[in-house]
C-alpha positions in Angstrom: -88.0 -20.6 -45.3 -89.5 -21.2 -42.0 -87.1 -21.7 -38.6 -86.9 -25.1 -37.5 -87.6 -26.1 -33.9 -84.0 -26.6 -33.2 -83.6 -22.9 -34.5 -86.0 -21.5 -32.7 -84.5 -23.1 -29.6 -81.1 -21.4 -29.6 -82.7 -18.3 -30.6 -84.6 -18.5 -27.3 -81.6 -19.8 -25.6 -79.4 -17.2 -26.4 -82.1 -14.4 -25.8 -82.4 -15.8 -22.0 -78.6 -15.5 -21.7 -78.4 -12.0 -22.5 -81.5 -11.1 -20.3 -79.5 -13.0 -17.4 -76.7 -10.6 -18.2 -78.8 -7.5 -18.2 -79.7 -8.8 -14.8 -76.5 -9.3 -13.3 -75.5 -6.0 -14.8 -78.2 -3.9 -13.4 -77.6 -5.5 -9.9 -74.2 -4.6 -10.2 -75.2 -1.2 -10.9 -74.2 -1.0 -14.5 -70.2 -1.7 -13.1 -68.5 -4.2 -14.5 -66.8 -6.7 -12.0 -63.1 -5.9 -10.8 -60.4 -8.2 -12.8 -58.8 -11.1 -11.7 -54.6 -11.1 -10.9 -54.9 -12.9 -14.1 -56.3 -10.9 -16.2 -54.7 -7.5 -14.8 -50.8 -9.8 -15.0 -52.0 -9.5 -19.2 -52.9 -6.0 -19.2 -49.7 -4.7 -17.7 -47.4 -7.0 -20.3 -49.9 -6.0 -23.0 -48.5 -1.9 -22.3 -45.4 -0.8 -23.5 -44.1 -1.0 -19.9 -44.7 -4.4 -19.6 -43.5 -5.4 -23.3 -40.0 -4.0 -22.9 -39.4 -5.6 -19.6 -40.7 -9.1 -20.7 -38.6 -8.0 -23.9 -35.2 -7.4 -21.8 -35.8 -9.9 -19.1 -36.1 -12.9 -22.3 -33.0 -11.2 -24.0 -30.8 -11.6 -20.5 -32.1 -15.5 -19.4 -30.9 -16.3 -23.6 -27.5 -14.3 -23.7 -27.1 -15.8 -20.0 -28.2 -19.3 -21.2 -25.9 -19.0 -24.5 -22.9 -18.1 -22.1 -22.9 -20.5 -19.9 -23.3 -22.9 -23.2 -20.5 -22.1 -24.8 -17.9 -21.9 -21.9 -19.2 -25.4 -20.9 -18.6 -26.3 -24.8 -15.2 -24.3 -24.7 -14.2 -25.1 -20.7 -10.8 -26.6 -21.9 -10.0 -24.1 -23.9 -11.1 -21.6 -21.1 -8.9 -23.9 -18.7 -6.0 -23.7 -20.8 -6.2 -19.5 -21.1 -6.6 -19.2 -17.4 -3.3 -21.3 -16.5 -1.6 -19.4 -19.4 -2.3 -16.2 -17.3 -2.0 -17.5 -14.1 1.7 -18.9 -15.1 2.4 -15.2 -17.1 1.5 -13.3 -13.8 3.4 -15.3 -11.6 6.2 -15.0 -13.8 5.8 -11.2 -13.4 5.5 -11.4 -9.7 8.5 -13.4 -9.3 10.6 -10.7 -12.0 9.6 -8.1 -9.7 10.3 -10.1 -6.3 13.2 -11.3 -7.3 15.8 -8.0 -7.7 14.1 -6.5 -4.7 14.7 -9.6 -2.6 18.5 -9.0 -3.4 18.7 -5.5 -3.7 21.4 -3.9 -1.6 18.6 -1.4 -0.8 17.4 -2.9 3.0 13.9 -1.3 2.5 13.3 -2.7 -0.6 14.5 -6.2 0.5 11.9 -6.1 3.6 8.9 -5.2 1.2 10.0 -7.9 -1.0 9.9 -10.6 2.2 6.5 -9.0 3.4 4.8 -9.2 -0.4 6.4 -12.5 -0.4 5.2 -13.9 2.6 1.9 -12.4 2.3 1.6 -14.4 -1.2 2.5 -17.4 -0.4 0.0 -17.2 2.4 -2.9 -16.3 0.5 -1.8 -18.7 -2.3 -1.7 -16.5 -5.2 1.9 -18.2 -6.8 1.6 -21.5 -7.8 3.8 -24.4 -6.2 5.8 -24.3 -9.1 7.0 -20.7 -8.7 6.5 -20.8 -4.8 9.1 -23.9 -4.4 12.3 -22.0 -6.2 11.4 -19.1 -5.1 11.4 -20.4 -1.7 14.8 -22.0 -2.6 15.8 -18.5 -3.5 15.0 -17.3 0.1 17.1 -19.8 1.6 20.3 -19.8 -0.4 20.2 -16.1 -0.2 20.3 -16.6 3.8 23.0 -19.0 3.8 25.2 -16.9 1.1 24.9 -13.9 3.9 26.3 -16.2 6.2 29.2 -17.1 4.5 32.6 -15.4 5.4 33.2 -13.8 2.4 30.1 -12.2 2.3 29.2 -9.1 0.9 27.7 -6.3 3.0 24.7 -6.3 0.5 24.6 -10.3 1.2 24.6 -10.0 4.5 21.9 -7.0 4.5 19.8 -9.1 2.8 20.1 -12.0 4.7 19.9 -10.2 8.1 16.9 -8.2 7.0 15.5 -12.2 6.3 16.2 -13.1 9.5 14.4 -10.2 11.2 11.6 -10.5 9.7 11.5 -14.3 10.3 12.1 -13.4 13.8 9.8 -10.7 14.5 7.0 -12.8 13.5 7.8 -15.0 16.6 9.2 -13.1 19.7 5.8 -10.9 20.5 6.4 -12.7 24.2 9.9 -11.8 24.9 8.7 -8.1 23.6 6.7 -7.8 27.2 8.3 -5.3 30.0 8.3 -8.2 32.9 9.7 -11.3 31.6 8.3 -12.5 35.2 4.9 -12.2 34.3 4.6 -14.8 31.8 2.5 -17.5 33.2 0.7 -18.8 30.3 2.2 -19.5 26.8 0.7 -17.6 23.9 -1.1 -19.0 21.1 1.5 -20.1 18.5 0.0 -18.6 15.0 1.0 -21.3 12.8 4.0 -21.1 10.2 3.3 -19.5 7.0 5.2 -21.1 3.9 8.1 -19.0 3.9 8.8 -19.6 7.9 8.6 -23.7 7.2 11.3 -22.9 4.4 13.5 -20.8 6.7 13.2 -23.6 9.7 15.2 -25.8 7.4 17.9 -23.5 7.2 20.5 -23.7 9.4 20.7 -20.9 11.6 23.7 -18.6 13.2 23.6 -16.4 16.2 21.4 -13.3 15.9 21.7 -10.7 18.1 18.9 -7.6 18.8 19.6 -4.4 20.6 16.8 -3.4 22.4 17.1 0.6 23.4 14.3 2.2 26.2 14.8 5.9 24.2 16.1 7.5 20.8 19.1 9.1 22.3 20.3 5.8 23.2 21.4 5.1 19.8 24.7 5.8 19.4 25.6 3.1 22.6 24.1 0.5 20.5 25.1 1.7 17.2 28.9 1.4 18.3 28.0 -2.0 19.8 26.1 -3.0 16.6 29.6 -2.6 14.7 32.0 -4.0 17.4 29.3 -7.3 17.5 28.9 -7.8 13.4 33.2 -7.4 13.5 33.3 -10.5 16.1 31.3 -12.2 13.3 27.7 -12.2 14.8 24.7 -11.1 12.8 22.7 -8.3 14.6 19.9 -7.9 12.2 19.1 -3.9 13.9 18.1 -2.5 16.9 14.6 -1.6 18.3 13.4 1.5 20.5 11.0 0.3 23.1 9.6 2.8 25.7 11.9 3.6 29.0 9.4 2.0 31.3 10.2 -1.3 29.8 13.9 -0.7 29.6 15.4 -2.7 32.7 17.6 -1.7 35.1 20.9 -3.2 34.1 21.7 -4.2 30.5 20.0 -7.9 30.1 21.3 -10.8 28.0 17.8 -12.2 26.7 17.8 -15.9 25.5 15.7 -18.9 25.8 18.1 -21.7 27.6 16.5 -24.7 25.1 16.8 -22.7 22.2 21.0 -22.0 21.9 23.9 -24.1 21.4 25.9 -23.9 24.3 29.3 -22.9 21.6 26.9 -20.3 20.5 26.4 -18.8 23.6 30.0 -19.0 25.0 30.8 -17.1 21.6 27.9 -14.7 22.2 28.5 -13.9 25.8 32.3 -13.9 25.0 31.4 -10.9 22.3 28.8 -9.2 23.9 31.4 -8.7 27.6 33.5 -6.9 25.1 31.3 -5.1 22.9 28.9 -3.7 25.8 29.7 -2.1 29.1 28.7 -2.9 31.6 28.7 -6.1 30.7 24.9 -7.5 30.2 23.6 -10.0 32.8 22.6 -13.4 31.3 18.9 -13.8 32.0 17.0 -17.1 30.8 13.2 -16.6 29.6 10.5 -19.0 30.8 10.0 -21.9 28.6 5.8 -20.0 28.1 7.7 -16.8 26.6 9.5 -19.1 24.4 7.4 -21.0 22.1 7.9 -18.9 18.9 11.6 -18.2 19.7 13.8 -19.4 16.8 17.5 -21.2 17.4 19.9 -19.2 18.3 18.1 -16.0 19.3 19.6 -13.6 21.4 18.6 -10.4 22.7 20.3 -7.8 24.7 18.0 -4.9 26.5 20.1 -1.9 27.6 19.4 0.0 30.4 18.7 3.5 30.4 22.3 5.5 29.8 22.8 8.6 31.6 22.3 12.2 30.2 
């Protein structure tokens, strides 16, 4: 059967086509053209390189995608597990807290007030727990300042007391009380300081000693003081250049009761000899100085 004309045509169309090719091809010098970024994207996910890491990158976006499905399906559920453990570690924090905070031991009673106050800082109790065991704090200081105190009551509530102090007397630590022309920059209160501030506060008394071997002076003083019914929490070495020359009675003049300080001085002429010279702080080294906060810096005893 012979070709028709429209046959013919294609024929000689697709004849011309692949003498173009040959053309291009031999002016190419028989090379093929260099792929696109397309074409060389399929090539390297067509090998078995390629595959698996299309392969695992699919399986992570799915199990990803189903995850974040179902906790959004389940968030109450999730809600309602994370307060369960939240509430079940603060109870264990607060089981474990709780004997150390009024354990005769005096070490274990001042990690218990650092771990304490470091928690309640960063927030990791809840209010629920914080707020008792803040009530806790406080009614074990007042119990130590009952008079029928136990010495482990008292321990714990003078070990309390120094902590809460120490966090606020950095200034009255300097060697020249004189030298104080600017006030320091009050950190502010953690949550365990605010509880303590609305605790009414006695007399407490620091020994301040310029060398080891000065102990025993303020050791005997220590007892004589705490038997005139005055809380001295401890006493602290500081170096000999910052020891004074005569013993000091340290307070700040806006910060004591003036009962308290007829008491104080009243004791401290006849625990300590020689008797300790009154010496009133400048209002800038007093800014963090709690109520009631008395000092007294021997000077350095003969050898």
């Amino acid at each position: 059967m012979p070709l028709t004309d429209a046959q013919r045509q294609a024929i000689r169309d697709e004849e011309l086509f692949r003498d173009e090719v040959r053309r291009e091809l031999t002016a190419l010098g028989g090379k093929k053209a260099p792929p696109g970024w397309l074409e060389r994207i399929s090539s390297f996910f067509e090998s078995k390189t390629g595959f698996w890491l299309l392969t695992t990158v699919l399986a992570g976006v799915t199990a990803t995608g189903f995850t974040e499905l179902r906790n959004y399906l389940n968030r109450e559920e999730i809600a309602q597990r994370q307060a369960a453990e939240r509430s079940r570690t603060d109870m264990e924090t607060v089981l474990k807290l709780g004997p150390m905070l009024t354990s005769d031991n005096r070490t274990e009673a001042d990690m218990a007030i650092i771990l304490l106050d470091a928690l309640l800082v960063d927030k990791a109790v809840n209010d629920r727990i914080a707020k008792p065991v803040l009530l806790l704090v406080q009614n074990t200081v007042t119990k130590g300042q009952r008079p029928n105190a136990t010495p482990a009551e008292q321990g714990n509530a003078n070990a309390i007391l120094a902590y809460m102090d120490s966090a606020r007397i950095d200034a009255i630590r300097r060697p020249d009380t004189a030298g104080a022309s600017a006030a320091p920059a009050a950190a502010a209160p953690t949550p365990l300081l605010k509880a303590l501030d609305q605790t009414v506060l006695p007399a407490r008394v620091y020994l301040q000693i310029g060398r080891e071997t000065d102990r025993p002076v303020a050791t005997a003083a220590q007892k004589a003081l705490r038997e005139a019914g005055l809380i001295v929490p401890g006493i602290e070495v500081v170096s000999d250049r910052r020891a004074p020359a005569r013993n000091d009675l340290r307070y700040c003049a806006d910060r004591v009761d003036e009962a308290v300080l007829a008491r104080v001085r009243s004791a401290v002429d006849s625990a300590i000899q020689p008797a300790p010279v009154a010496l009133t702080l400048p209002p800038a080294m007093c800014t963090k100085v709690r109520h009631n906060h008395f000092e007294i810096w021997y000077a350095l005893q003969p050898t």
